[in-house]
N, C-alpha and C positions, 0 to 999 in steps of 0.2 A: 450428287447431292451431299452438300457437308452437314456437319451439325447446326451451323449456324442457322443455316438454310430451313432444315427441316425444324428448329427453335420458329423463325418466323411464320412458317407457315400454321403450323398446333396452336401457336395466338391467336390466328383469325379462327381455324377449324374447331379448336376442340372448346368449344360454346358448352357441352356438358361434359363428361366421363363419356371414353369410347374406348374402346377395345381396340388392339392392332389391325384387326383384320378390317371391322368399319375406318380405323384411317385410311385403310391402303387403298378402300373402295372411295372414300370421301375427297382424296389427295390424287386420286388417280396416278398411281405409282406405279412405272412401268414393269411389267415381269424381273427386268435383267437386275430395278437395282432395289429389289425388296427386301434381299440379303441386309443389302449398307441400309436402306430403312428398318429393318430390324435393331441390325447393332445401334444404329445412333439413339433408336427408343429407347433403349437398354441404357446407353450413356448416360442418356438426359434424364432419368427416372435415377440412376444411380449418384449425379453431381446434384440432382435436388431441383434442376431446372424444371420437369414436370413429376407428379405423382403416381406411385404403381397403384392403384389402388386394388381392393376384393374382387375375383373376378375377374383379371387381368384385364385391368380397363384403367386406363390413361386420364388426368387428369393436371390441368395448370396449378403449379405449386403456389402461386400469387389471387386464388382464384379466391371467392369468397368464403370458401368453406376449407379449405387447403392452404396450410404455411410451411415454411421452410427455416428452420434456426438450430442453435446449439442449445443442450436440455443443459439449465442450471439445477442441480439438483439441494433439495433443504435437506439438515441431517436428520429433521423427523420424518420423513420418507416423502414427500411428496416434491415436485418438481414447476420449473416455469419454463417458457420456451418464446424470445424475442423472435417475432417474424424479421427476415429478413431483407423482404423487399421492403418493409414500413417500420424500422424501428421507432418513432413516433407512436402508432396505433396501438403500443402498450403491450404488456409482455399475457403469454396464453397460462392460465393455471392447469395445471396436470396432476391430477389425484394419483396417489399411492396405487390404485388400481386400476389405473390406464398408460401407466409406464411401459409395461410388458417387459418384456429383453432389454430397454435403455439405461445405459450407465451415466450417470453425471460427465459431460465434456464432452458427449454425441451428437453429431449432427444429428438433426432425426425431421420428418414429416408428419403434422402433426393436423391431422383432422378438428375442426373447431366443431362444438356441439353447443347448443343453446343453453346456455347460464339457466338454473333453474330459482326460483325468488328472487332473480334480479339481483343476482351475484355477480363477481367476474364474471369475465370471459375464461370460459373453459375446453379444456384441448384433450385430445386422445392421439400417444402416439401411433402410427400407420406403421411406419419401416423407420430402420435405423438405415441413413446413408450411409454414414462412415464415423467411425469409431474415433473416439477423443485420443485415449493415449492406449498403446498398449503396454506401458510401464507405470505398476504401482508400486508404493514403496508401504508399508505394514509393519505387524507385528505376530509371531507365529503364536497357535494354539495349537495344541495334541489333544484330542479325544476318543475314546475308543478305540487308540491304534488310527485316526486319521489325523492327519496334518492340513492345517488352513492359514491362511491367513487374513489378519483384521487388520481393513486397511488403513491407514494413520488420517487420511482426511475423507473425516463423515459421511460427508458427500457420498462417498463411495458405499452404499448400503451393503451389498453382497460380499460376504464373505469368499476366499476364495481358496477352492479345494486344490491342494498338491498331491500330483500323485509321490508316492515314497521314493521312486528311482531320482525325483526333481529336484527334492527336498536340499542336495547338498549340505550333507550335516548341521540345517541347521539346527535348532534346540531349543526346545519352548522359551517364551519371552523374547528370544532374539529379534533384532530388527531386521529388514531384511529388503530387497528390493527386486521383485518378478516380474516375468511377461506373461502375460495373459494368452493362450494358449489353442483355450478355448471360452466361447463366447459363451453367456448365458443364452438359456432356451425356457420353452415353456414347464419343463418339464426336470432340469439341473441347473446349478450356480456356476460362474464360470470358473472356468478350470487354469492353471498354469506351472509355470517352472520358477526355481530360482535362480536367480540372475547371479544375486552377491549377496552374502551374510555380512549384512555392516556392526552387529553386536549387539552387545545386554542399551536397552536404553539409557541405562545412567554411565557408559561406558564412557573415557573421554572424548570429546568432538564427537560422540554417536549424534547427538540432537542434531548438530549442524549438518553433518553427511545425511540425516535424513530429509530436512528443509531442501537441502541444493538436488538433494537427486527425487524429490517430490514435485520441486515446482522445474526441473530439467535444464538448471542451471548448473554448466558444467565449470569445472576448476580448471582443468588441463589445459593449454591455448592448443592450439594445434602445431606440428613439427615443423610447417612451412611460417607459420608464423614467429615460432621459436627460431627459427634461421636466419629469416631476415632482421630479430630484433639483438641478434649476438652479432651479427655481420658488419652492425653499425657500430660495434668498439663505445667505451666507456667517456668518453671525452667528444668534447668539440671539435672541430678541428678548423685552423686557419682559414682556407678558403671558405668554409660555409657561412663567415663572419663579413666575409667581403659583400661589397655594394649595400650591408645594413645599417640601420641610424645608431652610432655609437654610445651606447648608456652606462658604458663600465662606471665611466666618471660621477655621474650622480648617486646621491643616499639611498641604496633602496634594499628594503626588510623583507621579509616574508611573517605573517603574522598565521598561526596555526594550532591547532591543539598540542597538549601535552605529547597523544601517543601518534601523532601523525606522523606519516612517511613518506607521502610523496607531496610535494608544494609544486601547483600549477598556476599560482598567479604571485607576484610581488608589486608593490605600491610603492611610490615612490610622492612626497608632500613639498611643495613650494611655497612661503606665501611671497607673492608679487605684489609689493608696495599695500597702501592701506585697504582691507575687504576685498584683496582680491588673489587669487588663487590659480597652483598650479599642480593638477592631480594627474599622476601618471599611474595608468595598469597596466602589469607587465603579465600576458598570458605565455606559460610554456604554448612553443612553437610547434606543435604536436604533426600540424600536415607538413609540414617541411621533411618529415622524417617516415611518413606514412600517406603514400600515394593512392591515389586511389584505384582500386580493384587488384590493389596487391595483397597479399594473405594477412598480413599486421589489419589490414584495412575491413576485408571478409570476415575476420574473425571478431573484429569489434563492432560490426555493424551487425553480425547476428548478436552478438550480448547488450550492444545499447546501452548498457550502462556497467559499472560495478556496483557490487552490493558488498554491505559491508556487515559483519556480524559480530559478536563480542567478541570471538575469540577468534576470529582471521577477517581477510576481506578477500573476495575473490575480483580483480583488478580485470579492467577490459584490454590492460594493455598486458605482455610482461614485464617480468621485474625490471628489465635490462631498459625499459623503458621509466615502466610508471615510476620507479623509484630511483632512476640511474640518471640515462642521459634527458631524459625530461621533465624531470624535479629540478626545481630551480634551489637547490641546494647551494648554502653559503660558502664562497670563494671559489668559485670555479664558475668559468662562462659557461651561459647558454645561450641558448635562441632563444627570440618570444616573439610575439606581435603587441604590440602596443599601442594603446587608446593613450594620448594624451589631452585632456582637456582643461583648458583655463576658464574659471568661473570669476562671477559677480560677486558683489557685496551678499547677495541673496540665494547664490547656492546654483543660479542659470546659469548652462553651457553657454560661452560668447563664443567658443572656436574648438573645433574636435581636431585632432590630426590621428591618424593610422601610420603604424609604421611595420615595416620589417625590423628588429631592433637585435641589440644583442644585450646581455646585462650579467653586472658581476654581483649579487644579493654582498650586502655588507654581513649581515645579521640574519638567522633564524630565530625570530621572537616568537613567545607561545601568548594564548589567550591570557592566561593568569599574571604573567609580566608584564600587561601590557596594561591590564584592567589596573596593576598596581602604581604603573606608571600615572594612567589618567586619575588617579582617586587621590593623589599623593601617598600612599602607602608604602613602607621602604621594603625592599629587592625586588626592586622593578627595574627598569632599564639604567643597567652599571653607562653605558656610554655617552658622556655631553651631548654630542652634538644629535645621536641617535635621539636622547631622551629629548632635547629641543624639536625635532621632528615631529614627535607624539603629538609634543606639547599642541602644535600646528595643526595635526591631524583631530588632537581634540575640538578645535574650534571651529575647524572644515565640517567635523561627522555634526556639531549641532548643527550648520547652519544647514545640513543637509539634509536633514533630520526634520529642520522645521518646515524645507519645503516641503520636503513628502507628506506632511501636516494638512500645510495648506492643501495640495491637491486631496486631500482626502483617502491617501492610502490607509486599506486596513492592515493593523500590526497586530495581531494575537500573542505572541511572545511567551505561549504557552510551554510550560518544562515536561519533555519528554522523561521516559524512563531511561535512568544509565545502569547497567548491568556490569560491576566491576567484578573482575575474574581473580582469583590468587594463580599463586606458580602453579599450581598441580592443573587450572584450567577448571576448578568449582567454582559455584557463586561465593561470592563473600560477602555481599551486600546491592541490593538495589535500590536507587538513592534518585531524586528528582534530579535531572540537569539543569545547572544553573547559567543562563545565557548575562552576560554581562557586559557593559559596554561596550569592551575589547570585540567581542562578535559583532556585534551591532555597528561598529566601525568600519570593518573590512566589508559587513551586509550594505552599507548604504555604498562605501565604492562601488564594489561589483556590480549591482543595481544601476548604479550612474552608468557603469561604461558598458553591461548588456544594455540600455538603454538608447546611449549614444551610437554601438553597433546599428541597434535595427533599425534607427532612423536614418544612417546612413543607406543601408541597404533600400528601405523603403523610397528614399531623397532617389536611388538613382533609379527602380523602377523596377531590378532583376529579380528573377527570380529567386527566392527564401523560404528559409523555414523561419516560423515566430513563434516565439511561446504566448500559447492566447490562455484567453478564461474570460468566459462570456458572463455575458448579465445570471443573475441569480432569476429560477423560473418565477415567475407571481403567485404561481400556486404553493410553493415552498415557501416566498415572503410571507405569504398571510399566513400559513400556520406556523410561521415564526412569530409573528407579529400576537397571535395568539395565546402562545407558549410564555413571552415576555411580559402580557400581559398580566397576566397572573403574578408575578414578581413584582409587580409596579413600575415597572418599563413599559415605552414604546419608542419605536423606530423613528419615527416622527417624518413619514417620508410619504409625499403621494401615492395612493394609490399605483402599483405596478409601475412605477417609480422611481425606485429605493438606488441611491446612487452609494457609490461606496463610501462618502466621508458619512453619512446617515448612521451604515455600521460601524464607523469608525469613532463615533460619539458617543454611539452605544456603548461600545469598547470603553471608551473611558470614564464614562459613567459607574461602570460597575467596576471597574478596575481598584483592585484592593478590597472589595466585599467576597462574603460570603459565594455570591452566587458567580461571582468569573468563572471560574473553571467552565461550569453547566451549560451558561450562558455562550462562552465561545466555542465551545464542543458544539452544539448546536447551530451556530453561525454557519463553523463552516461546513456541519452538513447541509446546510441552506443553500450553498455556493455551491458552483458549479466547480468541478475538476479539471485543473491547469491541463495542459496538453499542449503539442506539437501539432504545426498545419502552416499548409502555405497560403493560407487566405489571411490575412492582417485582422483581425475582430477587434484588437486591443487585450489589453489585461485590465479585468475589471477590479482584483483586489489590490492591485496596486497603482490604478487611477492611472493607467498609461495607455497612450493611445496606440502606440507601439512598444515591443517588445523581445528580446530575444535570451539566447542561453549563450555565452561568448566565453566564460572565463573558468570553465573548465574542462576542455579535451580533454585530458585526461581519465575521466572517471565517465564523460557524457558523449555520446557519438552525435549527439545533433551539433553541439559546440565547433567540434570537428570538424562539420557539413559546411558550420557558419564561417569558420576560418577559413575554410578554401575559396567560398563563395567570395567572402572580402575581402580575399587577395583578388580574386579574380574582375571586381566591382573595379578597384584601383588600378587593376592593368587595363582601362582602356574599355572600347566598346563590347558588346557581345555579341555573337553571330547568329544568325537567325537560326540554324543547325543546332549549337551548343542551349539554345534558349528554349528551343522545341525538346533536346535530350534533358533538359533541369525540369521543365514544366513534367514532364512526364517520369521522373525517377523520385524528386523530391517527396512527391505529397504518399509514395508507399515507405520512403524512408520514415516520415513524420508519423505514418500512425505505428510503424512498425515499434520504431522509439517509445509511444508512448505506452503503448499494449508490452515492452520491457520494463518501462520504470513502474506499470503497475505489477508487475510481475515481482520486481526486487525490492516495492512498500508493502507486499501484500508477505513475502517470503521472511526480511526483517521482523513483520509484527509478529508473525506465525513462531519464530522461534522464540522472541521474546515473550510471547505468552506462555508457551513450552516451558521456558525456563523460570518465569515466575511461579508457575504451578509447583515445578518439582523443588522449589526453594521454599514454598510453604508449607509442602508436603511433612515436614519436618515440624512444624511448629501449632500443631493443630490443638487446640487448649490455650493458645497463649492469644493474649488481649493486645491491644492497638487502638491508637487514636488515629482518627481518618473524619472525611466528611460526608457529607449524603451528594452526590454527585447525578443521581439518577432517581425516580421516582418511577414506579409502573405500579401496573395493577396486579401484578403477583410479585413486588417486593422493592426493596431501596437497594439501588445499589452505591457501593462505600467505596473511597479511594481512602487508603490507606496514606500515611503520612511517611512512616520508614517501615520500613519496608514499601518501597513508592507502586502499589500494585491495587488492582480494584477486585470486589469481590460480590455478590450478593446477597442482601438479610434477605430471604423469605418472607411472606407474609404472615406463613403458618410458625415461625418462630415468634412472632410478636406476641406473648400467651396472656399477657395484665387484660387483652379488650377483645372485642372483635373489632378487627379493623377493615376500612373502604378505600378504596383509591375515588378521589375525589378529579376528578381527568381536567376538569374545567381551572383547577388552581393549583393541578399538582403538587397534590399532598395528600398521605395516607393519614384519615382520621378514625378514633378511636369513637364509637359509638356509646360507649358509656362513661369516659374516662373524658370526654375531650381532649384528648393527648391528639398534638398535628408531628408529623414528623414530616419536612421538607426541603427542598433544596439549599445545600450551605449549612444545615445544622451541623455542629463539630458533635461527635459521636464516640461511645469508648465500642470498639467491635473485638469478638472473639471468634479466630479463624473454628470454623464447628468440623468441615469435609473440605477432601481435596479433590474433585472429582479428575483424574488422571486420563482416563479416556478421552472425557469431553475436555478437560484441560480449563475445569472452572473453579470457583473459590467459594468455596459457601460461608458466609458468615452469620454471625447473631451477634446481637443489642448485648453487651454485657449485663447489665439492667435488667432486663428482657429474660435472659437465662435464666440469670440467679434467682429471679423472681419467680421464673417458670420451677427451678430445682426446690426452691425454698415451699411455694407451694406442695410439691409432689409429697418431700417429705414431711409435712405437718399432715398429710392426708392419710401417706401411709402410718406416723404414729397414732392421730385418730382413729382409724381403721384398727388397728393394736390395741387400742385401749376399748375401743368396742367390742373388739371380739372375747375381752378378759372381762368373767364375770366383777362385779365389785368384792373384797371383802366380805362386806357383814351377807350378803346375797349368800357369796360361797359357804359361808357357814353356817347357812341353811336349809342349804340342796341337799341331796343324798349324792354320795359318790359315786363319780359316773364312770363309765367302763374307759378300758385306757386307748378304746379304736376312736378314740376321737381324736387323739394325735396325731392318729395314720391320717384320720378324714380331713384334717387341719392341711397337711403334707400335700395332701391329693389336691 
């Protein structure tokens, strides 16, 4: 009897909780094989498949009363837990005191118990399956002669106790990174060792060593991978240019940031006679040089992406790659694959072609010369013929621009925070990024030619990865629709509905007022989250009904996936073998991918807020102009203008009123004052607290304080002048004894 076996059969048998011994009688299990019926119980009870429950009695984990998920834990102590078999059915709430022994990131089996007033759903955990990580990364405390550590992400409530022999010198405040040793009990917190003392927090690169080795993104590639990427030599070479489509001969640029270092895609602009058009994308050739289930290959598909941070990036490929032989660095050949497409008057593909190519980039152009070239601004592009290309590509990107109009894609074109560094590796300023036409240029090619990709791919039938993003849910439109309302917006879209050009009107409605920011931040919590999958759904914020990632291998492992795919698309048929091994390897590739790129947006934000923090930490007392960006019912919160960072006023700061959070129009009103403060108000803030733990910004109303300070001290000289008899009074008291100065003191 295998496990599977004895799985099928506990479906139909265990209708309630039963103990081993009633299976063995209910299952009729022969003497010889109650051993292996044993161990496979044990199995199946320990991967989550059924429940051990009190009383050693067996239970289906999908049963009505019985789930199976990983605990999300909140940093105010309380937890959730996504069933399993029904992520639909909504996630289980888990009180502070039904945790027991679970840590944030455990699988665990969670008994559901009846909601009481018609609350959530609520859960108690049963057993911890199996443990989330047993690597955390913290910060040391010494008390009493004991050593612990507090761990850097919340989530993680328990502190965790080191014994002295563990400790490796490290030293209060140090950062630090351990293994959990021992588990928590009913009765201790868990226990552990130190792994590596990475240093004082404000030490240099300490912040980033501790983001990568928190979320278990490692920097080192591995030795087999570093072998084969030195093996392949710094240069192209002869033969591997043979039988490809020659492009040395045409103009073509790489257009990229100021501090970039590796270029994986280059453009190349035709125009062919009047309104009509010849757009060439050149992507480095990345699987030409990286086989697949070779180590280059292993090692980049477990990282799925690079992540980039202010002060380094940790690259999927090495350097011998991402910055060497597959950077399409100027004057020197490479390989690539290339999408060439000739367009209409109106910006539609008439004809795609795919090539194997080789090309010699003329020019490394940056964003800012390129923004200067299209604006007429002078040191912009020094070369004729170059700069006539731009010229071209300007009138390409509007017309391209205007299709993507028409269809209705949504463009947020919201400015991230930029964290610029000095030499020493400190902050020196964080400053909104400014996205310019020059981006938006190279964004609508690459768009076109992931675009052209996956229709290709989908035209022949094979199997793929697509970059999807489904419809926004209807329950999310309407309290979007809710939220705008209040503004004097609405979506103006059917009932469950809401097509993307709907938000795309909205978009520009409010674009250039006050409440943009608010308004798109919300949007796209509205939306659902892009992702990787071999089911075609379309991409709904960009109004495509197909879609893929193509034009940068480099940095993306599905790109990669896609480049091999459509080489293999254009060699020819597929075999029923190779199409059964894609059907079946693709779709864990695709979520593996995606479950990494949230890992590398979730790791980026995390240090960047880190680093905002400790850059304010310095300036608490000084004032700032910012806007109200957020409204709730315990306070506003403020995006700061420069210093580009958000913070939050309190409600118990606002001291002129008492104020309401008014939910229905979001906006805190002042009940004696009528004072409204809401979304888009431009506001003077004074940074008040840095909270460094939680890594938050407190701020106050400048207004607000002084009024609060100006107050306090007109009360305390009142109080001063009350407590001092008057003049003519005093000189007609009798002299009082001098313990009333002590009494005054007291």
């Amino acid at each position: 009897m295998t496990r599977d076996d004895l799985l099928r059969l506990l479906q139909s048998a265990l209708v309630r909780p039963a103990s081993a011994r009633e299976l063995l009688q209910r299952l009729r299990v022969p003497r010889e094989q109650r051993v292996t019926f044993r161990r496979h119980l044990h199995a199946l009870a320990a991967e989550g498949a059924i429940v051990a429950m009190r009383g050693h009695r067996y239970a289906l984990s999908g049963g009505a009363d019985h789930v199976v998920g990983v605990l999300q834990m909140h940093p105010d102590g309380y937890g959730f837990v996504t069933p399993e078999h029904d992520p639909g059915s909504g996630d289980l709430y888990i009180p502070r005191s039904q945790l027991h022994e679970a840590l944030h990131g455990d699988r665990v089996s969670v008994r559901q118990v009846s909601p009481r007033g018609g609350r959530r759903r609520e859960g108690r955990i049963v057993r911890v399956l199996a443990r989330g990580t047993a690597r955390v990364v913290g910060q040391v405390e010494t008390a009493g002669g004991r050593v612990q550590v507090v761990p850097f992400d919340r989530r993680m409530r328990d502190r965790v106790t080191i014994p002295p022999a563990e400790a490796r010198d490290a030293a209060p405040g140090d950062m630090v990174e351990i293994e959990i040793t021992g588990w928590p009990t009913a009765t201790r917190g868990p226990v552990g060792r130190v792994v590596d003392v990475l240093g004082p927090p404000d030490g240099p690169g300490v912040d980033t060593t501790v983001i990568l080795r928190r979320h278990g993104i490692t920097e080192a590639h591995s030795p087999g991978a570093l072998a084969e990427a030195r093996w392949m030599g710094p240069a192209v070479r002869p033969q591997d240019c043979e039988g490809r489509t020659d492009f040395r001969d045409s103009l073509t640029v790489t257009i990229d940031g100021d501090d970039a270092r590796d270029f994986d895609d280059a453009v190349s602009v035709e125009r062919q006679g009047e309104g009509r058009w010849t757009l060439r994308v050149h992507i480095a050739d990345v699987a030409h040089y990286v086989g697949a289930g070779s180590a280059l290959d292993d090692d980049a598909r477990e990282r799925g992406t690079s992540v980039y941070f202010p002060d380094r990036a940790v690259h999927m490929f090495p350097a011998e790659l991402a910055t060497g032989l597959c950077s399409l660095n100027p004057g020197v050949d490479r390989l690539v694959q290339s999408c060439v497409i000739d367009l209409d008057a109106r910006g539609e593909p008439v004809r795609c072609g795919f090539h194997d190519g080789v090309i010699r980039s003329r020019a490394r152009l940056t964003y800012a010369e390129v923004n200067a070239a299209l604006t007429g601004q002078p040191h912009g592009v020094a070369e004729p013929d170059i700069g006539a290309m731009v010229a071209d590509m300007r009138e390409l990107f509007a017309v391209l621009r205007e299709r993507r109009r028409r269809r209705g894609s949504v463009d947020f074109d919201l400015p991230e925070a930029e964290i610029r560094l000095d030499e020493e590796g400190q902050i020196e300023a964080i400053t909104a990024s400014e996205r310019n036409d020059a981006h938006r240029l190279i964004e609508e090619f690459m768009l076109l030619a992931n675009e052209a990709v996956a229709s290709e791919l989908a035209r022949r039938g094979l199997p793929a990865i697509y970059r999807v993003h489904e419809a926004p849910d209807p329950a999310r439109v309407e309290v979007f629709e809710a939220f705008i309302a209040t503004l004097g917006h609405r979506l103006g879209a059917p009932a469950g509905a809401a097509r993307p050009m709907h938000f795309q009107q909205l978009a520009d409605r409010v674009a250039g007022t006050a409440v943009q920011r608010p308004v798109a931040l919300l949007m796209l919590r509205t939306m659902a989250q892009a992702r990787y999958d071999t089911v075609n759904v379309g991409h709904f914020g960009l109004a495509m009904p197909v879609y893929t990632h193509f034009t940068s291998p480099i940095r993306r492992y599905p790109d990669l996936v896609v480049h091999r795919l459509l080489r293999e698309a254009r060699a020819g048929a597929m075999s029923d073998a190779r199409r059964d091994a894609l059907e079946a390897e693709l779709p864990e590739i695709a979520a593996h991918a995606s479950q990494r790129e949230r890992r590398a947006a979730e790791a980026e934000r995390e240090l960047a807020q880190w680093k905002k923090v400790r850059f304010m930490a310095d300036r608490v007392g000084e004032e700032f102009d910012g806007y109200v960006t957020g409204v709730s019912a315990f306070g506003l919160f403020v995006e700061l203008v420069e210093p580009f960072v958000e913070g939050l006023v309190h409600l118990s700061t606002l001291a002129d009123d008492e104020y309401r959070f008014v939910e229905s129009a979001h906006v805190i009103h002042g009940l004696r004052t009528r004072r409204v403060y809401r979304l888009g108000d431009r506001v003077r803030a004074r940074v008040l607290r840095v909270d460094a733990e939680r890594r938050l910004i407190d701020l106050g109303l400048a207004e607000q304080i002084d009024a609060m300070l100006d107050g306090t001290a007109r009360r305390r000289r009142g109080a001063g002048s009350r407590a001092r008899p008057a003049p003519e009074r005093r000189r007609n008291t009798p002299r009082q004894p001098r313990r009333g100065k002590t009494r005054q003191r007291r």
